[in-house]
N, C-alpha and C positions, 0 to 999 in steps of 0.2 A: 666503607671505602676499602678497595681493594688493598690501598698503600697504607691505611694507617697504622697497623702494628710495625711497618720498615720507619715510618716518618719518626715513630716513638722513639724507637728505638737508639737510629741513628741522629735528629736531627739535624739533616742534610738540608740545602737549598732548596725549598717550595719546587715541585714538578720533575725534582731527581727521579722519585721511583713513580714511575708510569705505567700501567699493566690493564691489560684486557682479557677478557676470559673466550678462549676459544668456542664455548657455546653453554648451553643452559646446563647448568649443574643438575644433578642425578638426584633425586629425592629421598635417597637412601643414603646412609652414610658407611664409611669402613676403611679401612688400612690401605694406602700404597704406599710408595715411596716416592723420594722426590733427590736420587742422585743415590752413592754406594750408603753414608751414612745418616739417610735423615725420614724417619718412618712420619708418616702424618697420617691424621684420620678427619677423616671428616667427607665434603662433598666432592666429587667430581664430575667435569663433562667429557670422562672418556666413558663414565658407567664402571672402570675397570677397577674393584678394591675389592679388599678379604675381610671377611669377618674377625680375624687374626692376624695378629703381625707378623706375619713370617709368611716365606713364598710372595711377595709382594709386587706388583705387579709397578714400574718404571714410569714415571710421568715425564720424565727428562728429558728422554728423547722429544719428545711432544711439544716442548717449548720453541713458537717460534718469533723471529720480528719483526712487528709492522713498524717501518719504517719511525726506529728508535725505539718504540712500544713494546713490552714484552708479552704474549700472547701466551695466558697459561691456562690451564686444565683444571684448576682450582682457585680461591679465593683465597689468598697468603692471609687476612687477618682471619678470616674465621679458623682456618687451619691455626694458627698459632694462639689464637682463644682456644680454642677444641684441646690443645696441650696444656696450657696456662692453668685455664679451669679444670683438668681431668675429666672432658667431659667424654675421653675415652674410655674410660676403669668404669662408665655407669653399665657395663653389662647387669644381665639381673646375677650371672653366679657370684659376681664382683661384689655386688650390694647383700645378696643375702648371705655369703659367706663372713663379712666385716660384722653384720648385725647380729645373725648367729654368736660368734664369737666374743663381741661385743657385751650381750645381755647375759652370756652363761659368763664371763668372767666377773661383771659387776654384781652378778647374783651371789659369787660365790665368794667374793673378795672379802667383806667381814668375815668369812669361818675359816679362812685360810691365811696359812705363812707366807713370810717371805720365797722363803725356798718351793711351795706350790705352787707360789703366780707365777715364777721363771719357768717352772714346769711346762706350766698353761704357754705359757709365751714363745717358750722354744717350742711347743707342740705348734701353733698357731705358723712359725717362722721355719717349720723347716722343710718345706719346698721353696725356700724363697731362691734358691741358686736356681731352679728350674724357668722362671721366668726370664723371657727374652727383653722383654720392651716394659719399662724405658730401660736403660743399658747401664750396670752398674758398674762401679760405684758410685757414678756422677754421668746426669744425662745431661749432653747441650746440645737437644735434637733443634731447639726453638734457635741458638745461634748458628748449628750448620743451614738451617733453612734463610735465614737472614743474613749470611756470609755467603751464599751462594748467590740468591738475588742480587745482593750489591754486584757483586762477581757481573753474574749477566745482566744487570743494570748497563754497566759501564760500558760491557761489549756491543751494544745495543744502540746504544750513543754515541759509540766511538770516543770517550774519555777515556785515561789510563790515572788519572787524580779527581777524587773526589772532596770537597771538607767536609767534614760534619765535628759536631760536638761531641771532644771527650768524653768519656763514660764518668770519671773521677774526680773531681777538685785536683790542682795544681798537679796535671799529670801522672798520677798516681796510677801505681802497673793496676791494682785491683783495691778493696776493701776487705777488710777485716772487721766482724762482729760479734762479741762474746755476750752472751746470755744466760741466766741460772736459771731455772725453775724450781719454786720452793715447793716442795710437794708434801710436808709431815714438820709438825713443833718441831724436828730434830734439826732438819732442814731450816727452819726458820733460825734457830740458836742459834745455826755454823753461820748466816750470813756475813756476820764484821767479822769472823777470820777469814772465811774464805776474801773477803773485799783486801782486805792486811798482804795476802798470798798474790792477788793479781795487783796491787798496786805496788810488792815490788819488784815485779816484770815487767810494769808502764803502762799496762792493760786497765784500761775501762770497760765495766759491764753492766748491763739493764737486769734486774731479777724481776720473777714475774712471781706477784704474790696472790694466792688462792688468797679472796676475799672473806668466806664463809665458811664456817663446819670444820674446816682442817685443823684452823690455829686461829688464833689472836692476831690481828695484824694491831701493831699499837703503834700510836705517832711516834714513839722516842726509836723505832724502828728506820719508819720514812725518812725521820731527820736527819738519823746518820747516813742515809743512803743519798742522801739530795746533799747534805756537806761536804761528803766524800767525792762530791761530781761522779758520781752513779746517776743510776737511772733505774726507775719503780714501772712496770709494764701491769694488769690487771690480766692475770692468767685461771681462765673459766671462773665462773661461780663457786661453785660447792667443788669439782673437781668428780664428780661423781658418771661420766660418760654417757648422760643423757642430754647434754645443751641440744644436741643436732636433731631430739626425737620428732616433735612435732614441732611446724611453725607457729602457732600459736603460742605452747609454750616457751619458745626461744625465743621470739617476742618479750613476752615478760619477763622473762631472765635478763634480757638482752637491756631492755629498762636500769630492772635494779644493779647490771655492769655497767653500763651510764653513767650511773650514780655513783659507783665506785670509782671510776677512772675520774670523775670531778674530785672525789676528797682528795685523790692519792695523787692528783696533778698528773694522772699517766696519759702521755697521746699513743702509746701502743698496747695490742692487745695480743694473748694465745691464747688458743684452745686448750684443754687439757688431752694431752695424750695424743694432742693432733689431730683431733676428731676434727671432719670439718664439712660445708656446706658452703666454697666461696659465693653462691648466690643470694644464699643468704646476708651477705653482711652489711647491704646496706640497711640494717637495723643498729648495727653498731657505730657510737659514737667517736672513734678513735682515728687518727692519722692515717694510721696502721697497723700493718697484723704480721703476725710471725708462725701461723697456725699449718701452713701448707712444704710440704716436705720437696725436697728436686726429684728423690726417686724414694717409693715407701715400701720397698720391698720387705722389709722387716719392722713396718710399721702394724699395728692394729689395723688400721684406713688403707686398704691399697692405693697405687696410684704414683702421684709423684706430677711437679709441673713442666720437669723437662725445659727447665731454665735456671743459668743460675745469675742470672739478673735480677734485679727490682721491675715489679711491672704493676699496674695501675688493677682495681677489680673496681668500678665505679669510681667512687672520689675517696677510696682507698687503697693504699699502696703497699702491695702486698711484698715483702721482707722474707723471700724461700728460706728455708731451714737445708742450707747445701750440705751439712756432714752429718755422720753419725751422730748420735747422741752418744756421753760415756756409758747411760745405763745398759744399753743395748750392744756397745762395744763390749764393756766388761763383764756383762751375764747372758747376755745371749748370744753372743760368740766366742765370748772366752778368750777376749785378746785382748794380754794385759799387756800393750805394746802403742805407740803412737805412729806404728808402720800405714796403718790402713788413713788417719787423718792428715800424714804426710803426702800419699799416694791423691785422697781428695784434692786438698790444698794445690798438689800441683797441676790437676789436671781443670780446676776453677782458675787457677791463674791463668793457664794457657788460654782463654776465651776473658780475659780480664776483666773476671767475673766477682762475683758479692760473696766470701766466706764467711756464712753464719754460723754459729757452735752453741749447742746449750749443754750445759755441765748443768748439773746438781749438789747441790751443797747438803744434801740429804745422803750421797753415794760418796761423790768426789773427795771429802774430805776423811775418809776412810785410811785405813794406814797402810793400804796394799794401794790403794786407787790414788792421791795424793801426788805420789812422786812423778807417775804417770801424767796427769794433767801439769805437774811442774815442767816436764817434761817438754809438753805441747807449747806453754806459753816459753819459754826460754827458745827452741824454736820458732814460733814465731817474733819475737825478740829479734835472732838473728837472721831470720829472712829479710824484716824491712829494714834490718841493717845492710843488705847488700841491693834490693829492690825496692822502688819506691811503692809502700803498700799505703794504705788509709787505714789507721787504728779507728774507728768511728763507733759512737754508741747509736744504736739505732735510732733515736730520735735525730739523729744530724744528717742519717743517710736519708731519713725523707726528707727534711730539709732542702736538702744538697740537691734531690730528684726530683721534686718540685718544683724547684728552680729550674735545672734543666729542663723541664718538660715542657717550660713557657720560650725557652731560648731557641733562636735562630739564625743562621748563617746567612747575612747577605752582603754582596759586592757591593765593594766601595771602590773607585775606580780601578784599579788594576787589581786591588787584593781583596782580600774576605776577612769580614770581623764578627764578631759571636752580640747578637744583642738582646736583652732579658736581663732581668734583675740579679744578682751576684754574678755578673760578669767577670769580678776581680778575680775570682777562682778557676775560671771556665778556660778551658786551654784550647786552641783549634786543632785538630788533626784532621792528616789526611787519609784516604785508603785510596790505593794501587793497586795496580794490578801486572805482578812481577813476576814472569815467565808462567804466568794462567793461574797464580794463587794470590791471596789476598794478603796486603802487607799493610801494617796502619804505621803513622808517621805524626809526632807531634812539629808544628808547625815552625815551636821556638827553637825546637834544636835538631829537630830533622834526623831524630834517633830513632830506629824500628823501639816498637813498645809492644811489639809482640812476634811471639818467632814464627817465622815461615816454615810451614809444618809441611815435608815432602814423604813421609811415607807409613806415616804412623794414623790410627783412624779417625785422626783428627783433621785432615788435610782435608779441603774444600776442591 
């Protein structure tokens, strides 16, 4: 369905977003654009795209409307699966540069230090500034394309107010999600301090424990981490950068992590290292997953989903990893500073969006790195002290999106009410359209909840 990634997203009123394809899409897939800020890839019916994202070629103009209808040049859900999935980064140099790199560092990781894998890693990482697309430090190519539609939705119709369903529980500007990955015994030891350090900032966080090979995962573990109201994720198998090699055996692997996330009660899951395969995952038993990066310019995995939303990958609900990681802040950039997760944080709020963060309790509690992630959470501390954010551990935000993703907007005689299961939480808002940009409006107090953005390259 043309509208179903707009209907997800926004949960507007049944037949809001209406669209027809101006003619048969191209067999061939590639880069255009869709307005100043919003690169797509995938089919079109003009024929017109680049193998590259750059020099790209305007669909915008092209948009016309049939009588309320909007008449486009492409299929808006496939284009926004095509991002979701990276099913742009499958080039072959994309794939065999990752695998390349991939098999020589696991080859070589038993005979070498610490200090040689950052080596390998800043080797690996350092054309990453050369890359255009997705756009760093945070891409929301997938919300300029769904802020635009709504946009020409409405024009289209001739409305200038829209409802749909809040992004957040009880109006909340965005989410906030902390996560460790436990990657070495050393790692596993720091846990109950590091849990001591965010509990007293107010912070809840899920660690994701390597099942096999690495450590001991022992119950007197789990306990205190389910006491503590934490939260236990199952993070790869062995941890060893082969789960994605063949399906066959990611299959069987995939099996015996089944069976781990049963003992260890976890409904989320990560990759190790963020290796990833989202077609694969319905082999996996979990809620959801936290394995897929916004933008991986300095990942292992190129790529990136180019949302920083929660969004569905089958009947799992994939949780983007929107900021840096510390290890990657603090060794392969060398910024012992919380300037650059500041700069994230605010440009995920402006699209009020999902910030996820994984720290390691293997790095983080280091006596240089420490004060720095004190840092971030005392910050964030006093952000949702002045904006209304969601502290949430990731098993609540699927909960929460879940929920919403059954809820919907219909008229009751003069007004509109939200109806689905945890309605008690679910706020209505509006979106407008105020001098040609898009402004959202919660319905109980009629307060903008997100800034109307006029010149900066976030503006729609």
């Amino acid at each position: 369905m043309l509208n179903q990634a707009l209907n997800d997203h926004y949960r507007c009123p049944d037949g809001f977003f209406d669209y027809l394809l101006a003619g048969p899409l191209s067999a061939d897939q590639g880069y255009f654009q869709f307005g100043p800020n919003a690169i797509c890839y995938g089919r079109s019916s003009s024929g017109r795209y680049s193998a590259e994202p750059d020099l790209l070629s305007d669909t915008l103009p092209d948009v016309t409307d049939d009588e309320g209808r909007l008449v486009l040049g492409f299929d808006p859900s496939e284009i926004i699966d095509n991002l979701r999935l990276e099913r742009y980064a499958k080039t072959a140099n994309a794939v065999l540069g990752t695998e390349f790199f991939r098999r020589l560092y696991y080859l070589l990781r038993p005979f070498t230090s610490l200090s040689i894998r950052k080596r390998l890693q800043r080797f690996h990482a350092r054309a990453w500034k050369n890359q255009s697309f997705p756009t760093w430090p945070v891409d929301t190519t997938v919300e300029e394309i769904s802020q635009r539609l709504f946009l020409m939705s409405m024009g289209a119709k001739g409305m200038n107010r829209v409802p749909f369903v809040w992004f957040w529980p009880n109006g909340a500007n965005g989410c906030v999600t902390m996560t460790h990955d436990v990657e070495t015994r050393a790692g596993r030891d720091r846990c109950v301090d590091l849990m001591d350090v965010d509990d007293a900032f107010g912070i809840k966080a899920a660690f994701g424990l390597v099942p096999e090979e690495r450590y001991t995962v022992n119950a007197s573990l789990l306990d205190k981490i389910a006491e503590r109201d934490f939260e236990v994720m199952v993070q790869d198998l062995n941890h060893d950068g082969r789960l994605f090699d063949k399906r066959e055996e990611f299959e069987r692997r995939a099996k015996i992590i089944n069976r781990y996330g049963r003992e260890y009660g976890a409904a989320g899951f990560r990759a190790a290292v963020l290796y990833r395969k989202p077609e694969w995952f319905d082999a996996l038993e979990f809620a959801f997953d936290m394995s897929v990066p916004n933008v991986a310019h300095l990942d292992p995995q190129r790529g990136g989903c180019c949302t920083v939303m929660p969004y569905f990958i089958g009947n799992v609900l994939e949780l983007p990893v929107t900021t840096i990681q510390d290890y990657t802040l603090f060794h392969i950039l060398n910024e012992p500073s919380i300037d650059l997760w500041k700069m994230q944080i605010d440009l995920v709020l402006r699209k009020n969006g999902f910030l996820s963060f994984i720290v390691h309790p293997d790095y983080v509690m280091e006596e240089n790195a420490l004060p720095i992630y004190e840092g971030l959470l005392a910050y964030l501390r006093e952000l949702a002290g002045r904006v209304p954010i969601w502290c949430a551990l990731p098993r609540e935000v699927d909960s929460w999106w879940r929920a919403r993703s059954k809820m919907s907007v219909v008229k009751e005689g003069n007004s509109w009410r939200i109806h689905g299961d945890d309605t008690g939480r679910a706020v209505l808002a509006y979106a407008s359209n105020v001098d040609g940009k898009l402004r959202y409006e919660l319905a109980s107090v009629g307060e903008p909840v997100t800034r109307m953005l006029d010149s900066d390259p976030y503006s729609i």
